[in-house]
C-alpha positions as CSV (number, residue, x, y, z in Angstrom):
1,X,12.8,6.0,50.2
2,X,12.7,3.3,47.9
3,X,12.9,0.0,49.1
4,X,15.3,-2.8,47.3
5,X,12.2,-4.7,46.0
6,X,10.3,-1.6,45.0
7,X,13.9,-0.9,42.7
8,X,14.3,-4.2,41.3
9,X,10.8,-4.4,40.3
10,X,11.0,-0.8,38.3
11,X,14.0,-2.4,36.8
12,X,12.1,-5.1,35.5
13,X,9.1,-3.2,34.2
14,X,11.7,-1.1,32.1
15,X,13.7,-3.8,30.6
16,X,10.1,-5.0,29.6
17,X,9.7,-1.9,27.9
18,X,12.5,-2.2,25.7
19,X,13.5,-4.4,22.7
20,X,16.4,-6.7,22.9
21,X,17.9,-4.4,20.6
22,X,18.1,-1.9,23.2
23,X,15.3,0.1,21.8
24,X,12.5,1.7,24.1
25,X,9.2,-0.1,23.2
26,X,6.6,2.2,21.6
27,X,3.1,2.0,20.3
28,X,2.5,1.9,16.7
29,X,-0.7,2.4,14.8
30,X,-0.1,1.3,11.5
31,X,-3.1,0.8,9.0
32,X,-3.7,-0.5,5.6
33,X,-6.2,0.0,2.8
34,X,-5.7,-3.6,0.8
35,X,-5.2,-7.2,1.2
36,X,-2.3,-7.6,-1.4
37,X,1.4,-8.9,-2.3
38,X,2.9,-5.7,-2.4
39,X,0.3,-4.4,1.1
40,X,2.6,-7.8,2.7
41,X,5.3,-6.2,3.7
42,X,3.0,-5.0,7.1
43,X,2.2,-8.2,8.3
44,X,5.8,-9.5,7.7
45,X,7.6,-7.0,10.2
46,X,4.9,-7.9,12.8
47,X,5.4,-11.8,11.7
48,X,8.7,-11.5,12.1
49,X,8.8,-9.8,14.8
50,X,10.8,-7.0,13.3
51,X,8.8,-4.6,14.7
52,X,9.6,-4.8,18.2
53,X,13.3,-5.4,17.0
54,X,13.3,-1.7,16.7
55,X,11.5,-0.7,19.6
56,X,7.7,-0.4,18.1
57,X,4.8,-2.2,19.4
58,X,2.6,-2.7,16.8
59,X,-1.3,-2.1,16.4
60,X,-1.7,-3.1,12.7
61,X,-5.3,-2.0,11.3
62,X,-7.1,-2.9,8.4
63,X,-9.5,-0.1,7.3
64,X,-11.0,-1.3,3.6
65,X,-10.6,1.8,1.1
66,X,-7.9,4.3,1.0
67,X,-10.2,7.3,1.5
68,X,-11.5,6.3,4.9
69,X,-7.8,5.0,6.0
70,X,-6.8,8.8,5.2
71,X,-9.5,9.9,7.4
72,X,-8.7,7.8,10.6
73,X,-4.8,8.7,9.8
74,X,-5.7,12.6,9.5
75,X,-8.0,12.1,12.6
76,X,-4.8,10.9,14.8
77,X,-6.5,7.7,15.1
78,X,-3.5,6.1,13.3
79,X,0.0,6.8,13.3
80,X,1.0,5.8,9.8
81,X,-0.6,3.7,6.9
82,X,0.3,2.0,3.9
83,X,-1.9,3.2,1.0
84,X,-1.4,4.2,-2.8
85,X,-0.4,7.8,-4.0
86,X,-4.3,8.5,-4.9
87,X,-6.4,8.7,-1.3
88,X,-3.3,11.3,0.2
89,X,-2.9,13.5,-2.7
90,X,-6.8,13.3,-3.2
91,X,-7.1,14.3,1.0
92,X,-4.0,17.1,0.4
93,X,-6.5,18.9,-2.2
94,X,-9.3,19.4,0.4
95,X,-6.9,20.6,3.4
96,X,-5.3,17.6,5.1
97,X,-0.9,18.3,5.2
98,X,-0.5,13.9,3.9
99,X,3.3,13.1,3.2
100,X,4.6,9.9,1.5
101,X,8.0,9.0,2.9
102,X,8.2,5.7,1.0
103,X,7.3,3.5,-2.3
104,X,7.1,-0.2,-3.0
105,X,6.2,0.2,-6.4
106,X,5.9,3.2,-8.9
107,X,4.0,1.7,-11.5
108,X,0.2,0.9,-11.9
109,X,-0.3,-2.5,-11.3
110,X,-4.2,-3.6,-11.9
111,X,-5.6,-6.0,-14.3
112,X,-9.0,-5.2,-15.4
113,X,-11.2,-8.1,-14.8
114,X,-14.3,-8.8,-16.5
115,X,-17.1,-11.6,-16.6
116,X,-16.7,-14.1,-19.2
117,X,-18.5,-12.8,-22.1
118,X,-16.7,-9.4,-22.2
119,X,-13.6,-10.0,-24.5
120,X,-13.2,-6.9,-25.7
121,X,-13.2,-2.8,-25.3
122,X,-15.7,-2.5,-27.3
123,X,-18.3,-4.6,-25.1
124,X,-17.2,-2.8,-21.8
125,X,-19.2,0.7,-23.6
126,X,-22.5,1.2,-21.0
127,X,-21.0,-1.5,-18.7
128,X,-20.9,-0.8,-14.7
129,X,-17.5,-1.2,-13.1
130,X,-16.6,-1.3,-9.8
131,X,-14.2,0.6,-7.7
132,X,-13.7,0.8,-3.5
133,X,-14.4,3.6,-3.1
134,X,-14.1,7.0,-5.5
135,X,-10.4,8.7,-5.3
136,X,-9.3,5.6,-4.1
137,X,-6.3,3.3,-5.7
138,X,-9.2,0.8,-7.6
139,X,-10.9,4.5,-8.9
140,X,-7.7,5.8,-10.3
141,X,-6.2,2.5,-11.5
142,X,-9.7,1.9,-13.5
143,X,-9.8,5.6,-15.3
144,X,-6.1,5.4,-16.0
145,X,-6.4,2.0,-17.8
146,X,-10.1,3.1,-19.7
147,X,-8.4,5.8,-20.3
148,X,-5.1,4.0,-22.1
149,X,-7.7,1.7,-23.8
150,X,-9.3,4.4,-25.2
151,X,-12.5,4.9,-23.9
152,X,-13.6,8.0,-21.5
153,X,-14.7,6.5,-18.5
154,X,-17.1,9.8,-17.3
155,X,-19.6,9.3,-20.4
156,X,-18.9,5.2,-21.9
157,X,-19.2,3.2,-18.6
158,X,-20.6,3.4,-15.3
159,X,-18.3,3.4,-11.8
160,X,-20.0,2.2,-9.2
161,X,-18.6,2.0,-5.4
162,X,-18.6,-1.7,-4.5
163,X,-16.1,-2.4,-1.6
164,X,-12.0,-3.8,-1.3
165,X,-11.4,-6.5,-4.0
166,X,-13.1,-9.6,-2.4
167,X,-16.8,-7.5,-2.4
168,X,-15.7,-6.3,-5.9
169,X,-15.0,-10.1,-7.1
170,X,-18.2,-11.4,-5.6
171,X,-19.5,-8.2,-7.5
172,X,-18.9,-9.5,-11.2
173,X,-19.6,-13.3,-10.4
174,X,-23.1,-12.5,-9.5
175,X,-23.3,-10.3,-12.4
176,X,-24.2,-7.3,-10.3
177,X,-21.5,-5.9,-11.8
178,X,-19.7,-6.5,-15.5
179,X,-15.9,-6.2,-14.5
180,X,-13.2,-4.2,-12.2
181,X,-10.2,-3.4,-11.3
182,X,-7.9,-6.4,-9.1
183,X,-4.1,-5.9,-7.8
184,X,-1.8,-7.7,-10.1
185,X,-1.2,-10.5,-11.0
186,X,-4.3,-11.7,-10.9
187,X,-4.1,-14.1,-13.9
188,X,-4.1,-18.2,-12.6
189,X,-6.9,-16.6,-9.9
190,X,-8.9,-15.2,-12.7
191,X,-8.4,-18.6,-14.9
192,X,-10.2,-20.1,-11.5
193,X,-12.8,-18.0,-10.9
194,X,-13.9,-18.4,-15.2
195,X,-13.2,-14.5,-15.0
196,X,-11.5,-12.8,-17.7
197,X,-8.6,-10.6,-17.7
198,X,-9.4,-7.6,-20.6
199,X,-6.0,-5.5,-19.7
200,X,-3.0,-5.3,-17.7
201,X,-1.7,-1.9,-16.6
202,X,2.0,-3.6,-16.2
203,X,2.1,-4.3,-20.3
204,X,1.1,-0.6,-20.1
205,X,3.6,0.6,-18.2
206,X,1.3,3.5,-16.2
207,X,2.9,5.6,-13.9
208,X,1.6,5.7,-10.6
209,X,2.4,6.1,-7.1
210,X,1.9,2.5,-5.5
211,X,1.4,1.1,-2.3
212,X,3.7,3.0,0.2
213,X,3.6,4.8,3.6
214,X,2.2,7.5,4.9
215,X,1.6,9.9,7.7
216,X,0.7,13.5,8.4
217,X,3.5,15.9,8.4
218,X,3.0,17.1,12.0
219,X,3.2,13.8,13.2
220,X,6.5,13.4,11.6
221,X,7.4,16.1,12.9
222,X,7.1,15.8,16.3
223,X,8.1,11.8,16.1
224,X,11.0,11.5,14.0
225,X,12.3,8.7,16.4
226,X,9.0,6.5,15.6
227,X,9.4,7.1,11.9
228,X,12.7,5.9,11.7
229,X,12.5,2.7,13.2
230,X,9.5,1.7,11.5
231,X,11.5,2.2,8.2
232,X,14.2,0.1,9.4
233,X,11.5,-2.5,10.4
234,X,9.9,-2.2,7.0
235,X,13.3,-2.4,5.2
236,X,14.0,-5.5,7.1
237,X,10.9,-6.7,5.9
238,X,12.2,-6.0,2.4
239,X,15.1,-8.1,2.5
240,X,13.2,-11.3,4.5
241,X,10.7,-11.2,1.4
242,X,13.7,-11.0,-1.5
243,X,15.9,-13.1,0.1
244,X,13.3,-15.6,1.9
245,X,10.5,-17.1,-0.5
246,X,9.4,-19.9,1.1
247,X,8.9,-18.1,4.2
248,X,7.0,-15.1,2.4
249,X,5.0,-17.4,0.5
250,X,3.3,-19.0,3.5
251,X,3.2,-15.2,5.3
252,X,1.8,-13.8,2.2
253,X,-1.0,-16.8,2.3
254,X,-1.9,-15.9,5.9
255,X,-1.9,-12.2,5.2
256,X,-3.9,-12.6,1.6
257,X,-5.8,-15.4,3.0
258,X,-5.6,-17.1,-0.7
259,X,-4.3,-20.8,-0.5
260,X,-3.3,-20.8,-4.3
261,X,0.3,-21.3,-3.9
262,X,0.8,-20.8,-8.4
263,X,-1.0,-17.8,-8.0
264,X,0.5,-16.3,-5.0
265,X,4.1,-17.7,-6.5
266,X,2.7,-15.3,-9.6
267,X,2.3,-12.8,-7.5
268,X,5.8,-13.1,-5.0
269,X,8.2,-13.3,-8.3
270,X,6.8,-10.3,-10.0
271,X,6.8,-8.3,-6.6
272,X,10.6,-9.3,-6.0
273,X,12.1,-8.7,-9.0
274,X,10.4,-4.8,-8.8
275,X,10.4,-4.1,-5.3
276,X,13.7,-2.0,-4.5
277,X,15.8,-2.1,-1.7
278,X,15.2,1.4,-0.6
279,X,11.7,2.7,-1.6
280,X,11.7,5.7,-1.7
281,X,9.0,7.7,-3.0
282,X,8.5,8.6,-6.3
283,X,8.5,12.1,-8.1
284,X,7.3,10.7,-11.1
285,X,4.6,8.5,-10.1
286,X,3.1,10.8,-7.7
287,X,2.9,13.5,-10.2
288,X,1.1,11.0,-12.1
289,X,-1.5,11.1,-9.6
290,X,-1.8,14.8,-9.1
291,X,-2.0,15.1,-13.0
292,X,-5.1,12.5,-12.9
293,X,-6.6,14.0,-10.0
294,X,-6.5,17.8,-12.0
295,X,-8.8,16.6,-14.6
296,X,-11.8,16.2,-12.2
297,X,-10.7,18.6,-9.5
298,X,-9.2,22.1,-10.4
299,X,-7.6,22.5,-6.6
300,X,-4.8,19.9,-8.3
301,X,-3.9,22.1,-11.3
302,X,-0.8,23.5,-10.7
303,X,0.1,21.6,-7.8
304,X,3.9,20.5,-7.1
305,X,4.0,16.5,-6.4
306,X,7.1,17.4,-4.8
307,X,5.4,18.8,-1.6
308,X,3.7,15.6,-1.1
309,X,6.8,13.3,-0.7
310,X,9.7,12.9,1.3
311,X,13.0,11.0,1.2
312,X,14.7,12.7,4.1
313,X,14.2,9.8,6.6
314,X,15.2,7.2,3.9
315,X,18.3,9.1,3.5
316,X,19.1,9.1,6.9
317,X,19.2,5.7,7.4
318,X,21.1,5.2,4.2
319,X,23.5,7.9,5.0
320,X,24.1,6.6,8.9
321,X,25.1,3.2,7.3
322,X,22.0,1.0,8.4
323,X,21.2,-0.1,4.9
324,X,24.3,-1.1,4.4
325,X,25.0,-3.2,7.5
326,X,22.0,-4.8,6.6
327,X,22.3,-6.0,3.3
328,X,26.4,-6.7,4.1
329,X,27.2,-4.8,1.3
């Protein structure tokens, strides 16, 4: 039989265990793929402590390249991760079961940065770009925008796999590259660095499934609890960054690590005025992506975008009244 201080001490481990919103605590391995503005939204809801709020303990991993963070995710090394449309779709096509079940943004977002002396489309013909890695975010963002600008980027430039965005940088100021691909906006940075900015896929208006999360479909099966309350951390997040700038600046500087504050002001007020509310996951934008991806790999043709999203979690919560209560409104 128990004694009294064997009982009291059980009691104590459990209330450990749980959040002080009465939620169980529960591991959560969440990676990303890039150091960005709209990638933020992670660090936030551990910064904040949001998280926990709603019964998650958080691992948060940073895995460079969206092809690789597919990998660890499809391996059951992670539990979720926060990646564009291009690495789960591409990871679908050769046999992994990758859903989307949110959206921050559902338009290409890349500026296409080149040294100096490179003004125009013309002077990018026999150039090397760089990407992370190939089907990643970077790859798709660059073809889509040669592609806009009119150039085929299989035969008129070279695509090299350099690395995430500050290995890609450091690639074009040595000159060991002649330009790539950098999240928007990127333009007082570029100004900085005496890097010049040849296009902007937001003037464009590209359709494209942005950064958003992700997880295999058995896993959400079989944790539909988990899911949940890391959406209504992650919306939480959503309202602390609309509503609270000069906190989100200074998280955004630790997360990004750039101590700019015009350029990462550049970046919060064009990430505020098109992040929504509720993100869920775009038809459109991931069709996009499966459309791009059929042109190099005939697995994609004929492939419904449909079967690679899913709102039904976001629903839930709207429908149960949490978004709501939330916003007050």
């Amino acid at each position: 039989m128990a004694t009294k201080s064997t009982v009291l001490a059980l009691i104590a481990w459990f209330l450990l265990l749980r959040s002080p919103n009465g939620y169980a605590q529960e591991r959560a391995r969440i990676g990303y793929g890039a150091i960005s503005i709209q990638s933020g939204l992670v660090w936030i809801a551990k910064d904040k402590g949001l998280f926990g709020k709603y019964g998650l303990s958080p691992e948060i991993i940073y895995i460079p390249g969206g092809s690789t963070n597919v990998q660890v995710l499809v391996s059951g090394n992670l539990d979720f991760s926060q990646l564009s449309g291009a690495p789960g779709a591409a990871a679908n096509l050769s046999g992994a079961d990758i859903v989307y079940i949110a959206a921050f943004l559902d338009k290409l977002n890349y500026q296409l940065v080149t040294r100096p002396e490179i003004k125009s489309t013309e002077q990018l013909k026999g150039k090397k770009l760089g990407v992370s890695r190939f089907a990643s975010s970077a790859d798709f963002g660059l073809r889509a925008m040669l592609k806009k600008l009119g150039l085929d980027p299989a035969r008129e430039v070279s695509i090299l796999q350099i690395g995430d965005e500050p290995a890609r940088l450091a690639a074009v100021k040595s000159g060991n590259i002649d330009g790539t691909v950098m999240n928007a906006p990127f333009g007082i940075e570029a100004e900085r660095q005496h890097l010049y900015i040849l296009a902007d896929s937001l003037k464009m208006g590209i359709p494209f499934f942005n950064t958003g999360i992700l997880a295999t479909r058995r896993f959400l099966d079989q944790n539909e609890a988990k899911t949940l309350n890391l959406l209504r951390a992650y919306l939480e997040a959503i309202k602390v960054f609309k509503t609270d700038k000069e906190y989100s600046l200074k998280a955004m500087a630790q997360f990004t690590r750039l101590n700019n504050l015009k350029a990462l002001e550049e970046g919060y007020d064009y990430f505020k005025d098109v992040l929504p509310n509720v993100p869920y996951p775009s038809l459109e934008a991931m069709q996009a992506v499966v459309t791009q991806l059929a042109e190099t790999n005939p697995k994609a043709k004929g492939v419904d975008a449909r079967s690679y999203i899913s709102d039904r979690h976001l629903k839930r919560l709207e429908d149960e009244g949490f978004v709501k209560r939330l916003w007050g409104k």
